[in-house]
C-alpha positions in Angstrom: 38.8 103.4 100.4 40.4 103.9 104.1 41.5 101.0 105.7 39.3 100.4 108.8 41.1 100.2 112.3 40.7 98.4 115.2 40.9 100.0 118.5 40.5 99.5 122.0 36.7 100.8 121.9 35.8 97.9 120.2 37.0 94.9 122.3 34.2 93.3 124.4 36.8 91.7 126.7 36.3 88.0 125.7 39.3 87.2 124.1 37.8 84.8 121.4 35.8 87.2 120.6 38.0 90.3 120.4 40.3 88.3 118.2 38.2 87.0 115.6 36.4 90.7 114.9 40.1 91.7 114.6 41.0 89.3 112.3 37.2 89.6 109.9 38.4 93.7 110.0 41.4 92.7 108.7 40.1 90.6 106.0 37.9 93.7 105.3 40.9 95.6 105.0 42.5 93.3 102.5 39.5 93.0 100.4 39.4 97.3 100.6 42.9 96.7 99.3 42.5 94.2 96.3 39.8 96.6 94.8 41.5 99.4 94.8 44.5 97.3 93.2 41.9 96.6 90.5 42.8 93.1 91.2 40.8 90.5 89.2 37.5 89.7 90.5 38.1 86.0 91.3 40.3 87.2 93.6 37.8 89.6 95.4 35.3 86.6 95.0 37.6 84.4 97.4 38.2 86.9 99.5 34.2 87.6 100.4 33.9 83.9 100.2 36.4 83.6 102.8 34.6 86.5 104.4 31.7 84.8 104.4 33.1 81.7 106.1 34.7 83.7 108.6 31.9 85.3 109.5 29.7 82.0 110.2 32.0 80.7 112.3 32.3 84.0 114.3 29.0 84.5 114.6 28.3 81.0 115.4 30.5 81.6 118.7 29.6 84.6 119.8 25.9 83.4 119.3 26.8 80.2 122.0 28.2 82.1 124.3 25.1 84.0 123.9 23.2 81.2 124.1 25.3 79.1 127.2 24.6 82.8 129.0 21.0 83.3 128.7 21.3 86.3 127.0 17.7 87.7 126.0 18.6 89.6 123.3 20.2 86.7 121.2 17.1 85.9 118.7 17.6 89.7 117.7 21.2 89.9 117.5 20.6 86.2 115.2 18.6 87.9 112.9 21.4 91.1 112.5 23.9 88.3 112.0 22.1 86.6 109.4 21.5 89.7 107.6 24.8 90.7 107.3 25.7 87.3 105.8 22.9 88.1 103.0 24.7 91.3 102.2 28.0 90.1 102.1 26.2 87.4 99.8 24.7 89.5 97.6 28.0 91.7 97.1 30.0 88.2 96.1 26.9 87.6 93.9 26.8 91.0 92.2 30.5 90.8 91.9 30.1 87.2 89.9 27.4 88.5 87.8 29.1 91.7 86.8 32.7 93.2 88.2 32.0 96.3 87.3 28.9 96.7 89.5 30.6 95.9 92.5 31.1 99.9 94.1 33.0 101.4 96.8 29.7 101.7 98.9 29.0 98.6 98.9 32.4 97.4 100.0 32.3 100.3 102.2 28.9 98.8 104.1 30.4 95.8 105.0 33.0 97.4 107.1 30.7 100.1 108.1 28.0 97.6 109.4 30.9 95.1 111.2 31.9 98.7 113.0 27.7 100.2 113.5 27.7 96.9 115.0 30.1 96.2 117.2 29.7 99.6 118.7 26.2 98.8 119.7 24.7 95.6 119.4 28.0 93.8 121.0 29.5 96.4 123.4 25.1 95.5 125.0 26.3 92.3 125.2 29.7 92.9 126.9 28.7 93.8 130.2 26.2 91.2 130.3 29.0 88.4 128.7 31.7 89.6 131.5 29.4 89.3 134.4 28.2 85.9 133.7 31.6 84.3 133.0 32.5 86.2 136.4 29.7 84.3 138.2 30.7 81.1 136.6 34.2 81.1 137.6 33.1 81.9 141.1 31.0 78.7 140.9 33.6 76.5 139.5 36.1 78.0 142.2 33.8 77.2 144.8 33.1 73.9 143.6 37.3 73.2 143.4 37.4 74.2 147.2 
């Protein structure tokens, strides 16, 4: 499997943000890695465990700056989240039940989705996440005057 890469198009331009879908592709990447390695599935099991973990407490940010902005969209972009940790769920889960079930596509979707994702769904909210944190430090610079 190709390694998935992180490029400029991707950032949303809120640093915490930008950083911690860098660091969930390159957890991708490692778990790309270790199956093509053949390594043993415990070890690909802790790696989409960690995944997983990762990936709640990404989402969990991104979804209270969502929240703290008033952003309209956020009970739909909750639901994408949430569906995305089933599926990374349900690979870990096929993977305990049976190694050999575990397939390049479905490793494949979890990077694909992270990138489908990102490219739309965030990049809607970038604009809108920008603009507000503009407005607020206006306020909070007029309110240190």
């Amino acid at each position: 499997m190709e390694q998935m890469i992180w490029d400029e198009s991707l950032n949303v331009r809120v640093q915490n943000i930008d950083e911690q879908k860098q660091k969930i592709v390159e957890h991708i990447n490692k778990i790309y890695q270790k199956h093509a390695e053949r390594a043993e599935p415990k070890v690909l099991f802790d790696l989409l465990n960690e995944l997983g973990e990762g990936l709640r407490m990404h989402f969990a940010l991104e979804e209270k700056i969502m929240q703290q902005q008033g952003y309209p969209e956020l009970p739909d972009h909750r639901k994408l989240h949430k569906l995305f940790i089933r599926k990374t769920l349900n690979v870990r889960r096929a993977l305990a039940d049976n190694p050999d079930n575990v397939k390049d596509e479905s490793l494949r979707y979890l990077g694909d989705w992270l990138l489908a994702h990102i490219r739309s769904e965030d990049q809607r909210f970038a604009p809108y996440a920008r603009i507000r944190m503009f407005i607020d430090r206006q306020k909070k610079n007029k309110r240190m005057r």
